[in-house]
N, C-alpha and C positions, 0 to 999 in steps of 0.2 A: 555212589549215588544209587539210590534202588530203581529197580528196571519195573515196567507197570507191573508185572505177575505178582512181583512182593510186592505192589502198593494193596491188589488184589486180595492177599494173601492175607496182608497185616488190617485189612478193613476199610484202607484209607480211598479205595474205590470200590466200588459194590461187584458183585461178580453172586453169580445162581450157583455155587458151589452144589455138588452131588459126593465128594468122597472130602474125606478130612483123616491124615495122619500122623502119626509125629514127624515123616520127611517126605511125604506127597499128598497132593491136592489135587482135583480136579473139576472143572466150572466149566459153564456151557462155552461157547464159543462167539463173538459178537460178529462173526462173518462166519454161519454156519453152512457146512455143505450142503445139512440135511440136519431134519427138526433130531433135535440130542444131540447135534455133536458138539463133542466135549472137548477138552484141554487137558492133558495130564503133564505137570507140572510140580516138579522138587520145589521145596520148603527152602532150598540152599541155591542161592546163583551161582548157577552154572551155563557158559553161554553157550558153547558146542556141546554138542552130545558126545562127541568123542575125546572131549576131556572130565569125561564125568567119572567118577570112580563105578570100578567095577559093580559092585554091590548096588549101588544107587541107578544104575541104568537097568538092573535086572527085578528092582523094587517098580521102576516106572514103568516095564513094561508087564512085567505080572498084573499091575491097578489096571493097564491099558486091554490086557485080555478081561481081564474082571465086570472092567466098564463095558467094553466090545460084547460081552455074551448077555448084561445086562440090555442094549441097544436091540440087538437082535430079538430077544425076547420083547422086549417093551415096545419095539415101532415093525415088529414083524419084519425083520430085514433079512434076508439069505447070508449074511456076511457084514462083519463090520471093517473098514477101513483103518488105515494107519499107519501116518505117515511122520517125517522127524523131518519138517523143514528149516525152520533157524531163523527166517531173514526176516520177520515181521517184529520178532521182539529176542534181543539177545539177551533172551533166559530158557533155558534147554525147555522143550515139551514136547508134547506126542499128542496129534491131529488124531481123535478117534468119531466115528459117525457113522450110522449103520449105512449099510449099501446094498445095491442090488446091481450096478452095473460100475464095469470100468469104466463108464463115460462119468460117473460121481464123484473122478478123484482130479478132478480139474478147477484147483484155486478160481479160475475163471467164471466160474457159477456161483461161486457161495452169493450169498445174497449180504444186500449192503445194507439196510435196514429190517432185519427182522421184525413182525410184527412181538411184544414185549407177553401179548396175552400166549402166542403160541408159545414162547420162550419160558416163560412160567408152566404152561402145562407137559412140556416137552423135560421139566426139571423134574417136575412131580411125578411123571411116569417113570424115568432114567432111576431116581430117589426108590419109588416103588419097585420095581426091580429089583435094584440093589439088594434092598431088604426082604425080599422075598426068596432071594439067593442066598439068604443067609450073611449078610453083611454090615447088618443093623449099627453096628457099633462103630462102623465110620462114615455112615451116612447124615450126613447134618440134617438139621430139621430146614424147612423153605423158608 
């Protein structure tokens, strides 16, 4: 059975995607810490991170620093976040969001409704980023 991130993935749920590859993806977050934060996310289920092939966990966190420095630039952040939690959807990913304080890295905040307008502008900056970084080629269009 496909777990939401390949429904995500394959189109059959909508998701504001920011990176597109042949084995990683990553889209905003629907319970975001902080405006941008993303998801990074393999093409391949995989449900713990620590059964993920070597290679594939060092592709997702390389997209995870790529995304992080775009955040930082894009929402003016000191630092971005980044965490491997597991238990909200078992299909491996990496919780990235720009930050300013260790009080940001507490699930207990993210917010439960984001407004949809910020969530579009917060894709279009993260997107702009990207591609200002030089990454044009796996950044999808909005």
């Amino acid at each position: 059975m496909s777990t939401l991130f390949t429904k995500i993935i394959d189109g059959e749920i909508p998701g504001r995607f920011v990176w597109k590859d042949d084995d990683v993806v990553s889209f905003l977050s629907i319970g975001p810490l902080a405006d941008g934060h993303a998801l990074v996310v393999p093409r391949q289920e995989v449900d713990r991170w620590t059964d993920a092939p070597a290679a594939l966990l060092q592709k997702l966190t390389a997209v995870a620093q790529t995304i992080g420095k775009a955040q930082m630039e894009a929402f003016g952040a000191e630092r971005a976040g980044l965490i491997i939690a597991g238990f909200e959807v078992d299909h491996l990913h990496l919780h990235v969001w720009p930050s300013n304080s260790q009080d940001e890295f507490d699930f207990k905040r993210a917010q439960q409704n984001p407004d949809p307008d910020v969530m579009e502008e917060s894709a279009k900056r993260l997107r702009t980023a990207l591609r200002e970084a030089g990454h044009g080629d796996f950044v999808p269009e909005g």
